[in-house]
C-alpha positions in Angstrom: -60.6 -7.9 -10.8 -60.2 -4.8 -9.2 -57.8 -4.1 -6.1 -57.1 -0.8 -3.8 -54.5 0.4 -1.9 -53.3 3.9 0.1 -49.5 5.2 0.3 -49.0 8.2 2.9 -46.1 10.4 1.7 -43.3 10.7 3.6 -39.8 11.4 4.2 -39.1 8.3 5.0 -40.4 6.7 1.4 -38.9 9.3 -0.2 -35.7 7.7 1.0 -36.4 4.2 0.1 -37.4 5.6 -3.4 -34.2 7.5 -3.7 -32.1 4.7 -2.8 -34.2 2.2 -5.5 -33.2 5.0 -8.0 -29.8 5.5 -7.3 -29.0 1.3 -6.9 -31.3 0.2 -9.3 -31.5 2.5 -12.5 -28.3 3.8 -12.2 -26.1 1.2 -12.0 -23.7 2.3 -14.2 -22.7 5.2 -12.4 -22.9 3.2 -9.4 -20.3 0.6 -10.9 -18.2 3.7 -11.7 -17.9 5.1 -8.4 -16.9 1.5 -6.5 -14.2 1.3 -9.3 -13.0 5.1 -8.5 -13.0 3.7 -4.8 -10.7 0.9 -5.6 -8.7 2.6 -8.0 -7.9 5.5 -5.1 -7.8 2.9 -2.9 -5.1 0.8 -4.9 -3.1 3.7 -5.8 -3.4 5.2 -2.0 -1.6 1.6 -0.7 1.1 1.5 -3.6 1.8 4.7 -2.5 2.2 4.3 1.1 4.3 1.0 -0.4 6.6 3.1 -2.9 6.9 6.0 -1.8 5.3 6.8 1.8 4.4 10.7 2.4 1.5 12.7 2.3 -0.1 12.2 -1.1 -0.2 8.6 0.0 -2.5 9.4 2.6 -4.5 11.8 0.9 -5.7 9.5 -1.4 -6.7 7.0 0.8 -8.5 10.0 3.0 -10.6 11.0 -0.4 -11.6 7.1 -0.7 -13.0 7.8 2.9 -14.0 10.6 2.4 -16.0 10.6 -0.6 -18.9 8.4 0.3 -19.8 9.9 3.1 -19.9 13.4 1.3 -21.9 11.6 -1.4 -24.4 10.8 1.3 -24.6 13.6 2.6 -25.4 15.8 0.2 -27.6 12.8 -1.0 -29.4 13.0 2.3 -29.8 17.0 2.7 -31.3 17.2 -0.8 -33.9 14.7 -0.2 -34.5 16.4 3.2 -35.0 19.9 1.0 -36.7 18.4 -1.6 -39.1 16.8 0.6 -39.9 20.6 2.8 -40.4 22.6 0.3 -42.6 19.9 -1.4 -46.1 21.1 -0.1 -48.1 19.6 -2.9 -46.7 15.6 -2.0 -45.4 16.3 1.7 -48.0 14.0 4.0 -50.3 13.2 1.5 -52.0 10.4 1.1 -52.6 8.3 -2.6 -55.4 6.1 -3.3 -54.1 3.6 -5.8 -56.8 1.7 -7.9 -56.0 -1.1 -10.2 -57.9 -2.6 -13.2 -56.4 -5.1 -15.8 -55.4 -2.2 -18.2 -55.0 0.9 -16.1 -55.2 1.8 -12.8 -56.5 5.1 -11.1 -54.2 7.7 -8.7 -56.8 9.7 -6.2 -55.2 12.3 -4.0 -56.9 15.5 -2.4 -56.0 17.8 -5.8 -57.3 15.1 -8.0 -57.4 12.1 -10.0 -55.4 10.1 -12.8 -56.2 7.5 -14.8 -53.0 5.9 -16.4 -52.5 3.0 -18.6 -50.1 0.3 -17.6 -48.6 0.7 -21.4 -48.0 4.5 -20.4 -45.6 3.7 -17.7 -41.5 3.9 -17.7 -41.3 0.6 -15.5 -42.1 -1.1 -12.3 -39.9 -1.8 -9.9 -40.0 -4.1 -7.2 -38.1 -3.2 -3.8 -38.3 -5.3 -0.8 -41.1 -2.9 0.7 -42.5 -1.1 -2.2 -43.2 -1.4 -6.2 -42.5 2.2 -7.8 -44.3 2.8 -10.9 -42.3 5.0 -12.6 -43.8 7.3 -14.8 -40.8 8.4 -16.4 -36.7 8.0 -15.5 -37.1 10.5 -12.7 -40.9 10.2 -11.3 -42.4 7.3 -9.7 -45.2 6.7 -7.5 -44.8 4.1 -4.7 -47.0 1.4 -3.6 -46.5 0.2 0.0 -46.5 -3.4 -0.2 -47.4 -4.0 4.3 -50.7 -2.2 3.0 -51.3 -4.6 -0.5 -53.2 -7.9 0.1 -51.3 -10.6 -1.6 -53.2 -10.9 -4.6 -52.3 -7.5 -5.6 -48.9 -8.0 -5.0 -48.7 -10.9 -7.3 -50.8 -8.9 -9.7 -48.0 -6.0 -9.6 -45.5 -8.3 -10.1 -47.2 -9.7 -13.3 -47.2 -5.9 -14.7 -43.7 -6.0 -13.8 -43.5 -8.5 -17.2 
């Protein structure tokens, strides 16, 4: 059986693919950031407890503050990244899937890959990301995937 789909690039995907990167491969350094959060969290309040002053407070303003600088400077890279991207920035993949491979068509070209060849597959609630390696993936918009395809992507998931 063969099934087709089309993906448009855009900044908003990006996003969603960032985020699946960040929550779902990296989870270690994910783990180890909440627990830097507590722990500057913790030691702000003991502080404030023990010995009240301005070091107390500072910690608890870095707890604060360090998310939102992570996001940031999260979000302005993928905004840059995306720009200066001319090659991917509003184009549009034709995805078409066989039992053992499937083909990428774009403007520039075409690929044939093996399912064997790739990193992983990833599920989101929107998307599947076939990643081609830890850093590249190519998304799959699941609103434009009849259902049949969807279950089939989630068998290659396996």
């Amino acid at each position: 059986m063969t099934y087709h789909t089309e993906t448009k690039s855009s900044l908003e995907e990006v996003r969603k693919l960032n985020k699946v990167y960040f929550f779902k491969l990296h989870r270690g350094f994910c783990f180890f950031v909440v627990l830097f959060e507590l722990a500057l969290i913790a030691y702000g309040v003991y502080s404030i407890i023990k010995r009240p002053g301005f070091f107390a407070y500072f910690f608890i303003g870095i707890a604060v503050v360090f998310p939102v600088l992570l996001f940031v400077i999260t979000e302005l890279r993928i905004r840059k990244d995306f720009s200066t991207n001319k090659i991917a920035k509003d184009t549009t993949v034709s995805y078409t899937f066989d039992e053992e491979q499937f083909t990428v068509e774009t403007s520039r070209g075409t690929q044939i890959i093996k399912y064997s060849e790739l990193y992983r597959i990833i599920e989101s609630s929107d998307n599947f990301y076939l990643f081609i390696s830890d850093r590249m993936a190519m998304n799959v918009i699941k609103k434009n995937c009849g259902d049949d395809l969807i279950e089939f992507l989630r068998g290659k998931m396996r």
